[in-house]
C-alpha positions as CSV (number, residue, x, y, z in Angstrom):
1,X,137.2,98.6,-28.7
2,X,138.6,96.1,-26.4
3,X,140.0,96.9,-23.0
4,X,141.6,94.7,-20.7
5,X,141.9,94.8,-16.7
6,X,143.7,92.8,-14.6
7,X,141.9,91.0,-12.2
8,X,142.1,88.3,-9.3
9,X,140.0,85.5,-8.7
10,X,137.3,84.8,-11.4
11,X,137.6,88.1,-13.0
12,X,134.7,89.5,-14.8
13,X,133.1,93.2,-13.9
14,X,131.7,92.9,-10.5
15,X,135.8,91.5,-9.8
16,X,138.2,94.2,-8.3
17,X,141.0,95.5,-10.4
18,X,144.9,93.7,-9.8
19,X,147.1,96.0,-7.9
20,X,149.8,94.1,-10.6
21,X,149.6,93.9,-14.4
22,X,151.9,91.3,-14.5
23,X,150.9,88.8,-11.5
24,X,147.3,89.1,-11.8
25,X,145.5,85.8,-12.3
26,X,143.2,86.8,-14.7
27,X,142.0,89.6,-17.2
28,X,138.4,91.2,-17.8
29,X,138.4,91.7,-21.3
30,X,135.7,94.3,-22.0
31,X,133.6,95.0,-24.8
32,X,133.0,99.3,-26.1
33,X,131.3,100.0,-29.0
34,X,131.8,103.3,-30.5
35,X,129.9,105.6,-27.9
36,X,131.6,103.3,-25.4
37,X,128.6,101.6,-23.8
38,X,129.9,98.3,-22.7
39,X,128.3,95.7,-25.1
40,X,130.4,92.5,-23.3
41,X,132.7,91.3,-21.1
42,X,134.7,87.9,-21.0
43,X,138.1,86.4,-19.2
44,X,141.2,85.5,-20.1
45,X,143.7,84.0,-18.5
46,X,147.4,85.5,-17.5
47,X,150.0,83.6,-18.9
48,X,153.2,82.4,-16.6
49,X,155.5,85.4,-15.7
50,X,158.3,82.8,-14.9
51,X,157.7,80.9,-18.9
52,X,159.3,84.8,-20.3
53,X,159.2,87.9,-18.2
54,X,157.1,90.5,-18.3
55,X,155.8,90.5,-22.0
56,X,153.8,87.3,-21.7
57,X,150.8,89.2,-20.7
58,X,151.8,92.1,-22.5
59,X,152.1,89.2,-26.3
60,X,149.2,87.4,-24.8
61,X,146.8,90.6,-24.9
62,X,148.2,92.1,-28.2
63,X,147.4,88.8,-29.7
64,X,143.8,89.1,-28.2
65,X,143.1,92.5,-29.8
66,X,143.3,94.2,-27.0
67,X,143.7,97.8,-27.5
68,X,143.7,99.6,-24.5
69,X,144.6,98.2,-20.1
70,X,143.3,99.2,-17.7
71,X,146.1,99.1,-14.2
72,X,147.2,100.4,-11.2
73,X,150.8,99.7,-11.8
74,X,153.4,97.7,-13.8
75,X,156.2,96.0,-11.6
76,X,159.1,98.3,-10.1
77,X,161.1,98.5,-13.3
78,X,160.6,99.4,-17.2
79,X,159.9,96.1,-19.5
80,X,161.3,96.9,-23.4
81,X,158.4,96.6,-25.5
C-alpha cells in the first residue's frame, strides 16, 4: 500500500505533517506491506496549485499509485473530483 502525507520542507518521516493538502511543498510517500509495517519511504514533490486548482496534487498522487493521504485538512471549500 502507498500512503501519502503532506509535508513541508524536505519531507520524509522525521518531517511534520502540512496543516494544507494543497499548499504543502512536498509529500512523504510511504511504503506498507500487508501487515502494514513500513517497508519505505520517499518524496515527491507538489505540483503548482496556480498551473490547475486543486486537483494537481490530487492527479499528481493518483498517478503515483497512491492509495490512501494522510491530512489535517483540505482548503475551505469542496474540490469536484
Amino acid at each position: 500500500m502507498r500512503i501519502a502525507v503532506p509535508a513541508n520542507a524536505a519531507g520524509g518521516l522525521d518531517a511534520k505533517r502540512s496543516d494544507h493538502f494543497v499548499r504543502c511543498d512536498i509529500f512523504t510517500m510511504i511504503e506498507c506491506d500487508e501487515p502494514k509495517a513500513i517497508t519505505g519511504a520517499t518524496t515527491m514533490q507538489n505540483g503548482h496549485h496556480e498551473a490547475g486548482g486543486c486537483m494537481v496534487p490530487v492527479k499528481t498522487l493518483l498517478n503515483a499509485g497512491v492509495e490512501t493521504i494522510i491530512v489535517g485538512g483540505i482548503g475551505q471549500g469542496l474540490c469536484a473530483v
